[in-house]
C-alpha positions as CSV (number, residue, x, y, z in Angstrom):
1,X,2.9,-12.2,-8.1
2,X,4.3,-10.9,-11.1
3,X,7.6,-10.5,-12.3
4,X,9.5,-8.1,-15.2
5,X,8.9,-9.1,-18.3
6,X,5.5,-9.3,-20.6
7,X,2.5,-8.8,-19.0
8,X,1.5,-12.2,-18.0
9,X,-2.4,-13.2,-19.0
10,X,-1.9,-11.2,-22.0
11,X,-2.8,-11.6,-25.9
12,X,-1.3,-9.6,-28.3
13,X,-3.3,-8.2,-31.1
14,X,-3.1,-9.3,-34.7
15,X,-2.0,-5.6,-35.3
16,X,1.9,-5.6,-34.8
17,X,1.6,-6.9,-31.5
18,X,0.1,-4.2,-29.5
19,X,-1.3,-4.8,-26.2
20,X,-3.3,-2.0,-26.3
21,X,-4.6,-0.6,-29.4
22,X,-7.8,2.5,-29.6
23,X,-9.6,3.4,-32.3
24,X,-11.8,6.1,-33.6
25,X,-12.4,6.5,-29.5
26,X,-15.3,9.3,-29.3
27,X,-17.0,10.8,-26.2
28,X,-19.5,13.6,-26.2
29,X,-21.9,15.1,-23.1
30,X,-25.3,16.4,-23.7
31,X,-25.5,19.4,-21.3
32,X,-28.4,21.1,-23.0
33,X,-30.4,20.1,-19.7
34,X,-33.5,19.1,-20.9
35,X,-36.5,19.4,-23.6
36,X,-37.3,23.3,-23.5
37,X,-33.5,24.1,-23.4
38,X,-33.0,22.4,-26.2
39,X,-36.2,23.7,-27.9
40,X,-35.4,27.3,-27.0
41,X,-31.2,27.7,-27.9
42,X,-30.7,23.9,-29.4
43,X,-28.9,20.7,-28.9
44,X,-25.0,21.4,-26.9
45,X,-22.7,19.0,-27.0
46,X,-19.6,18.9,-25.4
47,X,-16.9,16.6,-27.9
48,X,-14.6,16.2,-24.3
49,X,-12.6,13.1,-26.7
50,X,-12.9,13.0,-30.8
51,X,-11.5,10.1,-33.4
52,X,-8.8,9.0,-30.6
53,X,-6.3,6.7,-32.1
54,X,-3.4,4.9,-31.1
55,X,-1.3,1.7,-30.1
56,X,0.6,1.1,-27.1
57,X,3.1,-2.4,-27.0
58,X,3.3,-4.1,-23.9
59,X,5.4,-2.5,-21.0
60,X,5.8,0.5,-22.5
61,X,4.3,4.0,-20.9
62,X,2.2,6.6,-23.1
63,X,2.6,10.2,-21.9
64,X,-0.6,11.2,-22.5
65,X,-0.1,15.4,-22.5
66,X,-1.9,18.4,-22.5
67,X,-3.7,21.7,-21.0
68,X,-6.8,21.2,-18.9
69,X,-9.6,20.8,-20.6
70,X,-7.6,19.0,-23.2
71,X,-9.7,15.1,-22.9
72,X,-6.6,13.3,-21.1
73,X,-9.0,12.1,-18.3
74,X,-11.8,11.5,-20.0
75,X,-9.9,9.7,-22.6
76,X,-8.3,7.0,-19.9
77,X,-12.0,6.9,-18.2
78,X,-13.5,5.8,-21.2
79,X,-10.7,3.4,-22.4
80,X,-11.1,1.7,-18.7
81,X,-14.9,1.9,-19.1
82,X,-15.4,3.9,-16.2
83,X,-17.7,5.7,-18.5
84,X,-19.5,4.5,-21.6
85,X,-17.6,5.7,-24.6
86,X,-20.1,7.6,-27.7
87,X,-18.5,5.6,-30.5
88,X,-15.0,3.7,-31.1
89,X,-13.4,0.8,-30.1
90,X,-11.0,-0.3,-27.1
91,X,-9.0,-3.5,-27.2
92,X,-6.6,-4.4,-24.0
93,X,-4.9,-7.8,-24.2
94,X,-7.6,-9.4,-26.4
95,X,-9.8,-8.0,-24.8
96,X,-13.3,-6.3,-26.5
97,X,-13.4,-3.4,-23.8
98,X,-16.5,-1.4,-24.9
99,X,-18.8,-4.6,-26.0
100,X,-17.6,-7.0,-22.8
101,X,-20.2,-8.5,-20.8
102,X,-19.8,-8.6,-17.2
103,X,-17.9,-11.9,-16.7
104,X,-15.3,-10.6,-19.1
105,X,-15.0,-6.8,-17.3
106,X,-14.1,-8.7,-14.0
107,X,-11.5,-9.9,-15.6
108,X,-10.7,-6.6,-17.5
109,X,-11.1,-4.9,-13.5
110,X,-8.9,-7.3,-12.4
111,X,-6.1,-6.4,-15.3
112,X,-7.1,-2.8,-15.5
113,X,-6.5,-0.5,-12.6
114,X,-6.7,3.4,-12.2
115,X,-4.7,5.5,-9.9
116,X,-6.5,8.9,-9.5
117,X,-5.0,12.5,-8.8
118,X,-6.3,12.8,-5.7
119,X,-5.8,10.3,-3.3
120,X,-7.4,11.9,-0.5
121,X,-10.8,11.7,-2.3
122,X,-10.0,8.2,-3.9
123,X,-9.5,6.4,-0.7
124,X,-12.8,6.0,2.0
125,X,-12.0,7.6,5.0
126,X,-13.8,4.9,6.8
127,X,-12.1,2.0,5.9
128,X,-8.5,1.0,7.7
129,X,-5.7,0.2,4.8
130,X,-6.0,-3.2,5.2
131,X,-9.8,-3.0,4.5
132,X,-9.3,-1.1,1.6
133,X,-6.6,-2.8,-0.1
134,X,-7.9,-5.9,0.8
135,X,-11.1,-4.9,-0.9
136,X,-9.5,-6.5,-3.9
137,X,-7.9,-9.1,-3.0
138,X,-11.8,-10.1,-1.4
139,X,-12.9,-9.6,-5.1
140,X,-10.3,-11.0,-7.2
141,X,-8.6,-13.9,-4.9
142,X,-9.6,-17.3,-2.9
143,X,-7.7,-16.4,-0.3
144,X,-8.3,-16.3,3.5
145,X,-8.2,-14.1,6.2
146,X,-4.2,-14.0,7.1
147,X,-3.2,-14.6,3.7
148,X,-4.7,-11.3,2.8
149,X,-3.6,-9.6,5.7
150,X,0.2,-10.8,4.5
151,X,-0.8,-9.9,1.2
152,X,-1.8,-6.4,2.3
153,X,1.1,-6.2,4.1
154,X,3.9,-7.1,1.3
155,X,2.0,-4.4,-1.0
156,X,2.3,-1.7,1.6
157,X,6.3,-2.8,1.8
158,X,6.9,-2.9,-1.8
159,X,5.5,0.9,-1.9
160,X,7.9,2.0,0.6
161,X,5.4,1.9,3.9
162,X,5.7,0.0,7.3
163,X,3.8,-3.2,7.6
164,X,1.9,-1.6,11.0
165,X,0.3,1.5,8.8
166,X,-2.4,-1.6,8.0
167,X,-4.5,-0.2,10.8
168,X,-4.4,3.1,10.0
169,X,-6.9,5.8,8.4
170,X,-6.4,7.7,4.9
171,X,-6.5,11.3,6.9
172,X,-2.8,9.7,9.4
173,X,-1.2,9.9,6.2
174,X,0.1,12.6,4.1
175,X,-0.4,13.1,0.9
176,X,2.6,11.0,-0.7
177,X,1.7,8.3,1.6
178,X,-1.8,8.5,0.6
179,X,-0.7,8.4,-3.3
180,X,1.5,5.1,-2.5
181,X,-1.3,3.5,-0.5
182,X,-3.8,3.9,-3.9
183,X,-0.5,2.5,-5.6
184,X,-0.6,-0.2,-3.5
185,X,-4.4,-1.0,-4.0
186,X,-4.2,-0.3,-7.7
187,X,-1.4,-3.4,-7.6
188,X,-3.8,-6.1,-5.2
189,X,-5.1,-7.4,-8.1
190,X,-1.7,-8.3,-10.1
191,X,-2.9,-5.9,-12.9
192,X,-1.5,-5.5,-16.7
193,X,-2.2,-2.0,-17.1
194,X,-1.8,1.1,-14.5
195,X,-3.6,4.6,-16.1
196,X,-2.7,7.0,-13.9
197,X,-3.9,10.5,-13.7
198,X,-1.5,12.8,-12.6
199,X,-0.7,11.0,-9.8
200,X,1.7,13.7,-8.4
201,X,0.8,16.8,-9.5
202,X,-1.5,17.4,-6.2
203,X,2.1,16.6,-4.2
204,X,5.1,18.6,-3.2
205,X,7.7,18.9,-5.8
206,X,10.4,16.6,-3.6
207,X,7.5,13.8,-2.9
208,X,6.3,14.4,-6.8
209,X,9.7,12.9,-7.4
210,X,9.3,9.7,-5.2
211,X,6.3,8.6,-6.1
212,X,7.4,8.7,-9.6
213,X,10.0,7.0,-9.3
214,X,8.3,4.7,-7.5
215,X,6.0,4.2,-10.5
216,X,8.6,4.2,-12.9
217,X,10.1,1.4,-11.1
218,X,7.1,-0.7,-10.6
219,X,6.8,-0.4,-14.3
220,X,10.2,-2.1,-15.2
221,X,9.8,-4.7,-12.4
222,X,6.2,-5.9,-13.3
223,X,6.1,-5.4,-16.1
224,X,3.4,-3.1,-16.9
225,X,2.0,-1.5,-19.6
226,X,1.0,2.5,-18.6
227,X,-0.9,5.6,-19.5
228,X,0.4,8.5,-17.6
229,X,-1.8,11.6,-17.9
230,X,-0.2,14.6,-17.1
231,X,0.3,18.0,-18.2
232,X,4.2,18.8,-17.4
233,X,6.2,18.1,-20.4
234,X,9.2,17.3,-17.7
235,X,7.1,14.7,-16.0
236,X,6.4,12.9,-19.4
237,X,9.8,13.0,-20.7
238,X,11.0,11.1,-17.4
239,X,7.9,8.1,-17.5
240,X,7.2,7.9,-21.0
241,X,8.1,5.9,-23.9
242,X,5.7,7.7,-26.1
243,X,4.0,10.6,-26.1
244,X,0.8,12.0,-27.2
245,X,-0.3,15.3,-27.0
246,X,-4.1,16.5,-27.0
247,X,-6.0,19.9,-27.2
248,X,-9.6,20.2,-27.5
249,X,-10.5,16.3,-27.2
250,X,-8.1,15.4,-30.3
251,X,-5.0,13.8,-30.7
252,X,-2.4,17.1,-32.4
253,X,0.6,14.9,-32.4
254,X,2.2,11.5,-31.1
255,X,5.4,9.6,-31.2
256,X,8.6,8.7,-29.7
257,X,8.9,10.9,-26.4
258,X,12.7,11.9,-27.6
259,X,11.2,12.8,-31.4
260,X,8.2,14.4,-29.8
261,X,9.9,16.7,-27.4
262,X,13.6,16.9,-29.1
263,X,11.8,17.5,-32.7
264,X,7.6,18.6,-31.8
265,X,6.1,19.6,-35.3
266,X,2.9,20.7,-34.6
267,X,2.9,24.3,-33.1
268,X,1.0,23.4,-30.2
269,X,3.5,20.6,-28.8
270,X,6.1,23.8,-29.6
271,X,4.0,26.0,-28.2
272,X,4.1,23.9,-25.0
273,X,7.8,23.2,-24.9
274,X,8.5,26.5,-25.1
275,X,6.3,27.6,-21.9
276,X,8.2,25.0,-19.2
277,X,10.6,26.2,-17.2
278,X,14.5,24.9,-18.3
279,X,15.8,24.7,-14.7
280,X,19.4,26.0,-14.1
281,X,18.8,28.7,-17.6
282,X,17.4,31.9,-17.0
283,X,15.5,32.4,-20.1
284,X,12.2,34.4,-20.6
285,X,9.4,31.9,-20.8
286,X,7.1,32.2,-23.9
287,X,3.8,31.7,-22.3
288,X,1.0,30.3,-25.0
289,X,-2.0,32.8,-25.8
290,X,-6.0,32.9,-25.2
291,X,-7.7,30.3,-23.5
292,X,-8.7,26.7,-25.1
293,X,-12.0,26.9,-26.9
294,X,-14.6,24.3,-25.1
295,X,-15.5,22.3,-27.1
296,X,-19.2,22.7,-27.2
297,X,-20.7,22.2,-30.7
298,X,-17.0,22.5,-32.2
299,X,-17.3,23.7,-35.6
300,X,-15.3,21.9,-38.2
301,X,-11.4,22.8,-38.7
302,X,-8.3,22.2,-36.0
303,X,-9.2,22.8,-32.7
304,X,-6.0,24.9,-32.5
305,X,-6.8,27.0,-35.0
306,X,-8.0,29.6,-33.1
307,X,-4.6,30.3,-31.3
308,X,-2.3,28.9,-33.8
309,X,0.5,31.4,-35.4
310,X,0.7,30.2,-38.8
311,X,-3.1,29.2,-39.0
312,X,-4.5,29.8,-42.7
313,X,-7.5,29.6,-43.9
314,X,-7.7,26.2,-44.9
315,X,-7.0,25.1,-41.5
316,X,-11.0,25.8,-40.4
317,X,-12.6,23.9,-43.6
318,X,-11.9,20.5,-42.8
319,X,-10.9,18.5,-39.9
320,X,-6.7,17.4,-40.2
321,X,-6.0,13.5,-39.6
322,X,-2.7,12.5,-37.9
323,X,-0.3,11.7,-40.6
324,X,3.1,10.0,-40.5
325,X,5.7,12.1,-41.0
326,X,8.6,9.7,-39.7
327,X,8.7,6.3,-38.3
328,X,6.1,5.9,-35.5
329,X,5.9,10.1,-35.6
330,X,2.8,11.6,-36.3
331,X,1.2,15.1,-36.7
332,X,-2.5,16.5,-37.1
333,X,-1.3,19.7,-39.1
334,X,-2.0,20.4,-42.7
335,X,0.6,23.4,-42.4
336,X,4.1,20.4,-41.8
């Protein structure tokens, strides 16, 4: 069982020590939908991630942030290979990701583990608990019948449930208790790395707050290194170390979370501070305009441009590359 601290079974990169470290991370869908489509109206794509770069240390938490639509999911699907990535790289712990053969992605299933936004859908309704936690221990641990059953048992504790809701279906639970059980099955295999996709935004606003503390916690105690997707700006300031913010399948701007959300320089991180509620000020939200462009066949440029305020012309002729502006702070904007 693992303690706080490193991430045990880990190997830190040559680049500054990062445990996780994504480059150039592209994924595109063909959705023409077959040859006389595409003979009639042409070849659409849809560029759902583009050029995603970044670094992430060990035990630390990325917020990864932005609208729907934005690539957040798609992004953490393809960095856990739950879906073959278009071109880029994906290294966790010193480990190839996107060229691993399958003896190395057991090991990378065994370190890597999702936690999904629904947890409803995510768990089978026709397996008990213990079945479905003990899935992984089956897969991942010599171990025999009892000593699972006591493993299964000391998850469901250390999420906050009783030892007896081992015999239970998914559909007794609510939906927090739901969300802690896929906790608890996303920790039976002693992973390195949680992603997890806005695991409370499905919840009620006093459970939202349990279960992330309860992830927050599990994080300091074990240790873990974390992407949290999510698309509340409050929920990322209270997980995150760093933050990222997407729109249209790019990375706009990343850093620090107190930098990013104290200081944002690109206008869509202001533009997304300034539409959350403050609670306890009454102050007229500033809601952002039009829609997000899909990103079908994107034509060169920001993908902001569209809806940006001080837009200019050279801001559709050529695609902008983050930039370092400050210490770790960096900004996809030609106008900062």
């Amino acid at each position: 069982m693992q303690t706080a601290g490193a991430a045990p079974g880990t190997t830190p990169s040559a680049d500054g020590g990062a445990f996780l470290r994504v480059r150039g991370l592209t994924k595109h869908f063909d959705i023409t939908g077959g040859l006389l489509p595409r003979l009639l109206y042409g070849r659409k794509v849809v560029h759902a991630v583009e050029d995603v770069s970044f670094d992430l240390a060990a035990g630390e938490t990325l917020g990864l942030v932005g609208e729907s639509g934005s690539g957040k999911s798609t992004a953490a699907r393809v960095i856990a290979r739950l879906i073959p990535a278009t071109a880029g790289e994906v290294h966790i712990g010193g480990h190839d990701v996107l060229r691993a053969g399958p003896a190395e992605m057991k090991a990378i299933r065994k370190d890597v583990q999702f936690v999904f936004q629904d947890p409803f859908s995510s768990l089978n309704p026709r397996m008990r608990i213990e079945r479905l936690i003990g899935r992984s221990l089956t897969i991942h641990f010599d171990m025999s019948p009892m000593e699972r059953r006591e493993r299964v048992v000391e998850l469901m504790e250390q999420v906050g449930l009783r030892a007896d809701h081992i015999y239970r279906y998914p559909h007794e639970f609510s939906g927090g208790q739901r969300q802690r059980i896929a906790i608890a099955r996303a920790l039976a295999s002693e992973p390195t790395m949680i992603l997890a996709d806005e695991p409370a935004s499905s919840l009620d606003v006093s459970i939202q707050a349990q279960v992330l503390e309860l992830l927050d916690g599990l994080r300091q105690r074990l240790g873990l290194t974390m992407i949290f997707i999510t698309h509340d700006l409050n929920v990322a300031e209270f997980v995150s170390d760093q933050v990222a913010v997407m729109y249209g399948g790019r990375l706009m701007e990343q850093g620090p979370t107190e930098e990013v959300l104290q200081r944002p320089l690109h206008p869509y991180s202001q533009s997304l501070l300034e539409a959350r509620p403050h609670f306890g000020v009454r102050e007229r939200l500033r809601p952002l305009e039009g829609e997000p462009a899909i990103p079908i066949n994107p034509p060169v440029g920001c993908p902001f441009a569209h809806r940006c305020p001080i837009r200019i012309q050279a801001c559709t002729e050529a695609n902008v590359e983050l930039v370092e502006k400050s210490p770790g702070h960096k900004v996809a904007c030609i106008r900062v």
